[in-house]
MARVEXVEX-304708 format. One record per atom (N, C-alpha, C): residue number from 1; residue in one letter; chain; x, y, z. Coordinates in steps of 0.05 Angstrom, whole numbers, always signed. Example, Ala and Ser with C-alpha at 12.3 -4.5 7.8 and 13.67 -1.06 7.14 Angstrom:
# residues 2
<num->1&residuo->A&cadena->A&c1->+264&c2->-114&c3->+156>
<num->1&residuo->A&cadena->A&c1->+246&c2->-90&c3->+156>
<num->1&residuo->A&cadena->A&c1->+264&c2->-66&c3->+156>
<num->2&residuo->S&cadena->A&c1->+257&c2->-45&c3->+142>
<num->2&residuo->S&cadena->A&c1->+273&c2->-21&c3->+143>
<num->2&residuo->S&cadena->A&c1->+258&c2->+1&c3->+157>
END
This chain:
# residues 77
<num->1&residuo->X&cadena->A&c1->+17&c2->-24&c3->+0>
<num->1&residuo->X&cadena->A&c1->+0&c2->+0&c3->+0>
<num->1&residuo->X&cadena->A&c1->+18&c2->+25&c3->+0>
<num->2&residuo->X&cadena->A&c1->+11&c2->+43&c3->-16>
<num->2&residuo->X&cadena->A&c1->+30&c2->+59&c3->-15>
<num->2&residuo->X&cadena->A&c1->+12&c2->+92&c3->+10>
<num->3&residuo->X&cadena->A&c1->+33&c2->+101&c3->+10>
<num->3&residuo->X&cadena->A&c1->+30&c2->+126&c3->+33>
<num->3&residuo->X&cadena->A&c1->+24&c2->+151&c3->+21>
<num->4&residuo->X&cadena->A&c1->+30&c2->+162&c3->-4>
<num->4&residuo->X&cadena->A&c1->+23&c2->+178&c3->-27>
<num->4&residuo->X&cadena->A&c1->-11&c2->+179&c3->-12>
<num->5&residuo->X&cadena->A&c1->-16&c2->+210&c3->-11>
<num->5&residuo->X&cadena->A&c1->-48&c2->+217&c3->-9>
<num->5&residuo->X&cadena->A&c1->-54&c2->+215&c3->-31>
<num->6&residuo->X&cadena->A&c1->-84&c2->+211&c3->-35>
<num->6&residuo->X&cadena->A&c1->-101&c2->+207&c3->-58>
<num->6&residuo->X&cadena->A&c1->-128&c2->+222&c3->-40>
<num->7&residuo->X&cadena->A&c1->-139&c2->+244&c3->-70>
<num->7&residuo->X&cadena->A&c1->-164&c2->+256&c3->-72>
<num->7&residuo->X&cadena->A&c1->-186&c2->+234&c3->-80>
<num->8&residuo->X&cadena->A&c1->-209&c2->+226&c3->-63>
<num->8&residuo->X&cadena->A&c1->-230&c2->+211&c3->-78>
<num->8&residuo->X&cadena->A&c1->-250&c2->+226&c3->-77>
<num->9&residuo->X&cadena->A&c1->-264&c2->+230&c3->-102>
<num->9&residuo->X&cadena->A&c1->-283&c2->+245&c3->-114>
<num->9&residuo->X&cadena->A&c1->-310&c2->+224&c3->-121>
<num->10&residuo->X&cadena->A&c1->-332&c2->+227&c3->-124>
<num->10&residuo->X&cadena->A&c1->-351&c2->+212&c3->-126>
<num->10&residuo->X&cadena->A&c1->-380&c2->+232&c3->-144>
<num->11&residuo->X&cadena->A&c1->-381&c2->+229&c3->-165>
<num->11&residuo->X&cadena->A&c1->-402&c2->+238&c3->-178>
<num->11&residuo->X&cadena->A&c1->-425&c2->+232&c3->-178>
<num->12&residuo->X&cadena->A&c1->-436&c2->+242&c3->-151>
<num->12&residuo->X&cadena->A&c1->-466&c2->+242&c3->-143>
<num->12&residuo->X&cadena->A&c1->-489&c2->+238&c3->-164>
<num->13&residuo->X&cadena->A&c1->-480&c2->+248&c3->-192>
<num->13&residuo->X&cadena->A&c1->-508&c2->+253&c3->-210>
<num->13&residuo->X&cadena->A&c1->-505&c2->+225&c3->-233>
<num->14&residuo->X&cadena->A&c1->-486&c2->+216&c3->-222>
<num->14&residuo->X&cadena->A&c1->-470&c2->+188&c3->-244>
<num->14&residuo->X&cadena->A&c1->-475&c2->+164&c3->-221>
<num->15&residuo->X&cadena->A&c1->-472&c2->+167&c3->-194>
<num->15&residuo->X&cadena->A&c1->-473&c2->+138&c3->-174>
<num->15&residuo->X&cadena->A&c1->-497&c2->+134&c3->-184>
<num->16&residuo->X&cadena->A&c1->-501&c2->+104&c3->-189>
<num->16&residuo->X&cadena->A&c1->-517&c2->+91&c3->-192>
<num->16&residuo->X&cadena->A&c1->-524&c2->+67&c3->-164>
<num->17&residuo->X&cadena->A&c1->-512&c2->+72&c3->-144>
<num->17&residuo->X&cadena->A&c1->-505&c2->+53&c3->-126>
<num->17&residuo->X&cadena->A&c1->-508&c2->+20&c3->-116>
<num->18&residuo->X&cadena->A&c1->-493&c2->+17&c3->-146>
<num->18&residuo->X&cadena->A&c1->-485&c2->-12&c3->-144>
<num->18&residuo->X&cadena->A&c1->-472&c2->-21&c3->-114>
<num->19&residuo->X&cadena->A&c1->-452&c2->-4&c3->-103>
<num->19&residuo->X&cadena->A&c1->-442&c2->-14&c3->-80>
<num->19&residuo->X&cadena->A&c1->-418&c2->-27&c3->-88>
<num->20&residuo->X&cadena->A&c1->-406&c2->-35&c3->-112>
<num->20&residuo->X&cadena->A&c1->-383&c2->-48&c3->-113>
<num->20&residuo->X&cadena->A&c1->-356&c2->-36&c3->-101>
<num->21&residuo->X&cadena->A&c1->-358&c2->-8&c3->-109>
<num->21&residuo->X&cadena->A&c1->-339&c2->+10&c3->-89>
<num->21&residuo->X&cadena->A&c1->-334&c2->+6&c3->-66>
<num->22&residuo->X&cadena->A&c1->-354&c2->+8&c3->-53>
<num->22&residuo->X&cadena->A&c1->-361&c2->+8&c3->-29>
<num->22&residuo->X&cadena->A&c1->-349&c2->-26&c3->-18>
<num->23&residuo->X&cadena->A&c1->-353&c2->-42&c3->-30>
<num->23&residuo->X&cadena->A&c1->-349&c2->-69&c3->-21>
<num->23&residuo->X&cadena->A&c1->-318&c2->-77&c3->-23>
<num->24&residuo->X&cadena->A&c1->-303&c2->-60&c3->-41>
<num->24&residuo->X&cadena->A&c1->-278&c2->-58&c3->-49>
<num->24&residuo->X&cadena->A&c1->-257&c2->-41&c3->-30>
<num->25&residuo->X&cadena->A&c1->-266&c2->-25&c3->-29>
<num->25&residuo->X&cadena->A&c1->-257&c2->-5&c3->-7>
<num->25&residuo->X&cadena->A&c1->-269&c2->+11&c3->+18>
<num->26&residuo->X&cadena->A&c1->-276&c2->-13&c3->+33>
<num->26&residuo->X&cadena->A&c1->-297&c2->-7&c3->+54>
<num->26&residuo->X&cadena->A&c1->-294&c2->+18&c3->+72>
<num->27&residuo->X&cadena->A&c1->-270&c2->+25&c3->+81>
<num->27&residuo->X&cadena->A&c1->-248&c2->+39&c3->+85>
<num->27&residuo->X&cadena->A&c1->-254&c2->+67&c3->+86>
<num->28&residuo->X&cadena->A&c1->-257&c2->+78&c3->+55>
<num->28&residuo->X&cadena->A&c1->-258&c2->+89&c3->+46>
<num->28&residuo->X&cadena->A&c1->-272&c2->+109&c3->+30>
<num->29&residuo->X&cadena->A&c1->-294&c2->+84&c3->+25>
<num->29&residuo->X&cadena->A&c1->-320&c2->+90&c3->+13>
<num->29&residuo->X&cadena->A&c1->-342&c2->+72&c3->+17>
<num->30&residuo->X&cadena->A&c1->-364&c2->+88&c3->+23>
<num->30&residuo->X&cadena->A&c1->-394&c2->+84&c3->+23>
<num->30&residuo->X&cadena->A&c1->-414&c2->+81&c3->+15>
<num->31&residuo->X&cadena->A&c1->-436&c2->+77&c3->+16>
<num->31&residuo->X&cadena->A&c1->-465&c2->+83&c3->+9>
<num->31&residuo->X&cadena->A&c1->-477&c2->+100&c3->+27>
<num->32&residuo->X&cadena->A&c1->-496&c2->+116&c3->+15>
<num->32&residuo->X&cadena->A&c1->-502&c2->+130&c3->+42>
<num->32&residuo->X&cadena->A&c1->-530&c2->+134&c3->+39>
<num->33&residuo->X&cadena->A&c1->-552&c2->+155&c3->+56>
<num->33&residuo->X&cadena->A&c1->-575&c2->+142&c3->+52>
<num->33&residuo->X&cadena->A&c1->-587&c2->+151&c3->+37>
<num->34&residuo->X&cadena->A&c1->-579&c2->+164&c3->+11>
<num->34&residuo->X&cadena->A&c1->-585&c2->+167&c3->-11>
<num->34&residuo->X&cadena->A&c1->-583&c2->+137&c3->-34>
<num->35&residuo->X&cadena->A&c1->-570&c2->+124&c3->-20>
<num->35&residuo->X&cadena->A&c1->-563&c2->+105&c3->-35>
<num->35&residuo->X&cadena->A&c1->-542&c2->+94&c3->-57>
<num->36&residuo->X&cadena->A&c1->-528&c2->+120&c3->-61>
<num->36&residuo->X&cadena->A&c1->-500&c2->+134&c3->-69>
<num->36&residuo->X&cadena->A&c1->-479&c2->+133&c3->-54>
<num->37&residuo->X&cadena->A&c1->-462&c2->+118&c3->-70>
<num->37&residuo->X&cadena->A&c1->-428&c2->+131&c3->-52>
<num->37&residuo->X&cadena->A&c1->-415&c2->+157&c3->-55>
<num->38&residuo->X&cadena->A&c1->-394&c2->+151&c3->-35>
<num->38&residuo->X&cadena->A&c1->-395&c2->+181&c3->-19>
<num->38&residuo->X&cadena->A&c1->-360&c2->+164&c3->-12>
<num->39&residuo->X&cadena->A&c1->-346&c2->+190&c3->-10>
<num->39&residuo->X&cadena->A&c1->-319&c2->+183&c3->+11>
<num->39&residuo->X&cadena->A&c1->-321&c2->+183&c3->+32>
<num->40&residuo->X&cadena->A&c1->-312&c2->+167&c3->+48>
<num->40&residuo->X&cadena->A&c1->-310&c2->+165&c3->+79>
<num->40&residuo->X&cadena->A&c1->-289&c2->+182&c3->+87>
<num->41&residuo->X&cadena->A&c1->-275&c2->+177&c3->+65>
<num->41&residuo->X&cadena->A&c1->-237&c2->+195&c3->+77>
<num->41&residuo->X&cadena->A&c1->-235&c2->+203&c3->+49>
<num->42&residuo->X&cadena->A&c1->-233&c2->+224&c3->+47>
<num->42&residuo->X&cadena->A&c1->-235&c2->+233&c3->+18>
<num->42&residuo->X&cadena->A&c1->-203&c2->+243&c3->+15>
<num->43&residuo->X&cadena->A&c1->-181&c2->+248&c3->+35>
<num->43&residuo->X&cadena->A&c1->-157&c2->+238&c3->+33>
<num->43&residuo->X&cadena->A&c1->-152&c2->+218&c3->+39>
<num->44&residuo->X&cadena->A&c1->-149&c2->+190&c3->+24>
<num->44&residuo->X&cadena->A&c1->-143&c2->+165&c3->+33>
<num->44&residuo->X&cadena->A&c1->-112&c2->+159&c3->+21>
<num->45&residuo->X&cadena->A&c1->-98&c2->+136&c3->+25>
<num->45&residuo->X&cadena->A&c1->-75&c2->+123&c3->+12>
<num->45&residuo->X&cadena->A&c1->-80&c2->+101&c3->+1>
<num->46&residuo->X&cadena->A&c1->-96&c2->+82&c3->+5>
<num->46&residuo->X&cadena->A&c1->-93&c2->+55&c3->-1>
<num->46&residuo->X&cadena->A&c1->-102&c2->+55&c3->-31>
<num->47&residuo->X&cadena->A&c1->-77&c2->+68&c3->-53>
<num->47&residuo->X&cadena->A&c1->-79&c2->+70&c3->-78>
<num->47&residuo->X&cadena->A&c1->-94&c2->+39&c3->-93>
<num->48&residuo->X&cadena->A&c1->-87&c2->+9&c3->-93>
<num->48&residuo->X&cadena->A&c1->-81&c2->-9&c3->-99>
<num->48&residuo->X&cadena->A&c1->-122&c2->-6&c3->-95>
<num->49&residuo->X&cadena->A&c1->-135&c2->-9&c3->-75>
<num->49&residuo->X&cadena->A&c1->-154&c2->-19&c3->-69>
<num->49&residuo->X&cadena->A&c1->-178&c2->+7&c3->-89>
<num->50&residuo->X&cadena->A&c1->-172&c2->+28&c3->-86>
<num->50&residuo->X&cadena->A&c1->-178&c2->+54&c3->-91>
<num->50&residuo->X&cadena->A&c1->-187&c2->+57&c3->-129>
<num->51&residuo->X&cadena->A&c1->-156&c2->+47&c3->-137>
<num->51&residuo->X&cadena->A&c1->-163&c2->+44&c3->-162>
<num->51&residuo->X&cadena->A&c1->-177&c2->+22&c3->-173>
<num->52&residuo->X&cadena->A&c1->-176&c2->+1&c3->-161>
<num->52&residuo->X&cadena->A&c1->-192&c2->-23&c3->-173>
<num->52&residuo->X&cadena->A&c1->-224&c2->-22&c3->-169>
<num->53&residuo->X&cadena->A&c1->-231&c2->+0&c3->-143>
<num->53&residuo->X&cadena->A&c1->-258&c2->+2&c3->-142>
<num->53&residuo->X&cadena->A&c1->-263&c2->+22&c3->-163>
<num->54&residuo->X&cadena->A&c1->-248&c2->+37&c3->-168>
<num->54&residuo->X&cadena->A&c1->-255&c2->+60&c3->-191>
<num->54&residuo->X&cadena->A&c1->-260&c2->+46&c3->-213>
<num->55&residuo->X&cadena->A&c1->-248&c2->+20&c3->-219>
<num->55&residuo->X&cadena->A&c1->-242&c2->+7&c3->-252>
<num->55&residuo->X&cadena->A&c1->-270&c2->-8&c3->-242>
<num->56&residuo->X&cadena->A&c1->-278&c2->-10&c3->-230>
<num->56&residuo->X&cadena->A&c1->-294&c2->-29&c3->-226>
<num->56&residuo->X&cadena->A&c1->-337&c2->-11&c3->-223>
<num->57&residuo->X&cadena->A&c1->-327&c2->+8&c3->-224>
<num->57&residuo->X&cadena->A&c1->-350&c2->+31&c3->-225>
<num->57&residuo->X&cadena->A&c1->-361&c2->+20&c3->-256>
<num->58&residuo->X&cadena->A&c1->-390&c2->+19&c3->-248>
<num->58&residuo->X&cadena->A&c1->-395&c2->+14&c3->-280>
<num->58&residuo->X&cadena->A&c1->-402&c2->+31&c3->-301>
<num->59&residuo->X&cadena->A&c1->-412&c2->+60&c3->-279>
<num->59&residuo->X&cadena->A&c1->-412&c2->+82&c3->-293>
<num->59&residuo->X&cadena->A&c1->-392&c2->+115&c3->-285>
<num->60&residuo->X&cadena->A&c1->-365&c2->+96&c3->-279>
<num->60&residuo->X&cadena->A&c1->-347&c2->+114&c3->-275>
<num->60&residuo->X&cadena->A&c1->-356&c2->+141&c3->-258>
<num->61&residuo->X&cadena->A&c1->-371&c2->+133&c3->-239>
<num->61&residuo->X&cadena->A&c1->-378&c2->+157&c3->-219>
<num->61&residuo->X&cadena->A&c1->-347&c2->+162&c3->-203>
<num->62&residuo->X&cadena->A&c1->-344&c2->+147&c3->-198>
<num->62&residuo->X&cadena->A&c1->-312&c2->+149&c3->-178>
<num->62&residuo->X&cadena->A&c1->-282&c2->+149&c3->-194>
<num->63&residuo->X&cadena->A&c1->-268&c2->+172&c3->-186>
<num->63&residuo->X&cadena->A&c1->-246&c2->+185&c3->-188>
<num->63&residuo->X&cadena->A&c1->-224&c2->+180&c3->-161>
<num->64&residuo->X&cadena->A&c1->-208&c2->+184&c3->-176>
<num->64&residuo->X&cadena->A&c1->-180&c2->+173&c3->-150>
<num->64&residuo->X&cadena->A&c1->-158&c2->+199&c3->-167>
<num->65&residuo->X&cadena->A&c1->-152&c2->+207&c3->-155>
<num->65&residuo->X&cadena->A&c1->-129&c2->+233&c3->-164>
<num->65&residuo->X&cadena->A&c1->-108&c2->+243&c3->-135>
<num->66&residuo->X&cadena->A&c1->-81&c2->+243&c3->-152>
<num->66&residuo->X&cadena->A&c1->-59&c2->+252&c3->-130>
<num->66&residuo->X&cadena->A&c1->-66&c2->+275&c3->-108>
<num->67&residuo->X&cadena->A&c1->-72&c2->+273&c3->-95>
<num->67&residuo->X&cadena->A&c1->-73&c2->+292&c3->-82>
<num->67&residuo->X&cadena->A&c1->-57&c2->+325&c3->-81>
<num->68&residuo->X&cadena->A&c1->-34&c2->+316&c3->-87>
<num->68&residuo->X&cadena->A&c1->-21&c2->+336&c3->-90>
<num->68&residuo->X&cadena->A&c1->-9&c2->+353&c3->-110>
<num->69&residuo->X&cadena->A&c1->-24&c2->+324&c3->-138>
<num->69&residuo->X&cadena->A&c1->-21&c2->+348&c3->-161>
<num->69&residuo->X&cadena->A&c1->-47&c2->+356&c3->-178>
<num->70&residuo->X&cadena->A&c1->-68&c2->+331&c3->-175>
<num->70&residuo->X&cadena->A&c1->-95&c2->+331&c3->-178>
<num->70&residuo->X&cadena->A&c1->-90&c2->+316&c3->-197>
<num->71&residuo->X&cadena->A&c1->-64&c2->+296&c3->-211>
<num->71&residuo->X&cadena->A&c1->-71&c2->+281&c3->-230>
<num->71&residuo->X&cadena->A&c1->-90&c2->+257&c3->-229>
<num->72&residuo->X&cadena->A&c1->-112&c2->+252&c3->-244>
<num->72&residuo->X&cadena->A&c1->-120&c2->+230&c3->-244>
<num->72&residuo->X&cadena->A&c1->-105&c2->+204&c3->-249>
<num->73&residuo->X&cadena->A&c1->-124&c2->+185&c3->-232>
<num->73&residuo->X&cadena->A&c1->-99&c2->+161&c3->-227>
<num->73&residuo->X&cadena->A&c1->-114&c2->+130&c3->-231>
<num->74&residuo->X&cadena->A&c1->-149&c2->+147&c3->-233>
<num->74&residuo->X&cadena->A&c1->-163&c2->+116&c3->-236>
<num->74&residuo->X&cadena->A&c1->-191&c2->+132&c3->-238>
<num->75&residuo->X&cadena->A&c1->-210&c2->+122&c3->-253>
<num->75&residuo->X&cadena->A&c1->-201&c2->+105&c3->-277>
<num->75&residuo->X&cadena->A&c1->-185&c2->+112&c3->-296>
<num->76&residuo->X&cadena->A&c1->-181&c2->+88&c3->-306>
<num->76&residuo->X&cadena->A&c1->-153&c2->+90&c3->-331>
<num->76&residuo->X&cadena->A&c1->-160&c2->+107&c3->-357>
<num->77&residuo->X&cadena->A&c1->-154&c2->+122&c3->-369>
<num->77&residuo->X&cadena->A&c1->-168&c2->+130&c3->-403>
<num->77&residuo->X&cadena->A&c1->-171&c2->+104&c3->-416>
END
């Protein structure tokens, strides 16, 4: 796991709330009672878990970006 902060962003008007995020990176991210995910820690580290729930969004609501330079880091282009 790396120590590098990461921004997680979540596009409220795009969650469709499958929950797979949320099941991937429990941590980190939620459902909430909208039924939408949401960051728990919207500065998190655990890049590895972070991006695979992003790849795993089926309508790319969720974003993972460096924190410190705002590059995006997941999902992939």
């Amino acid at each position: 796991m790396s120590t590098e902060e990461l921004l997680v962003r979540v596009d409220q008007t795009r969650c469709v709330g499958t929950g797979q995020c949320a099941r991937t990176a429990p941590d980190d991210l939620a459902l909430g009672p909208n039924g939408r995910a949401y960051p728990r820690n919207p500065h998190a580290t655990d890049r590895d878990l972070l991006t695979e729930a992003a790849e795993l969004c089926p309508v790319e609501a969720l974003s993972v970006h460096l924190a410190a330079t705002g590059e995006q880091i997941a999902p992939a282009d």
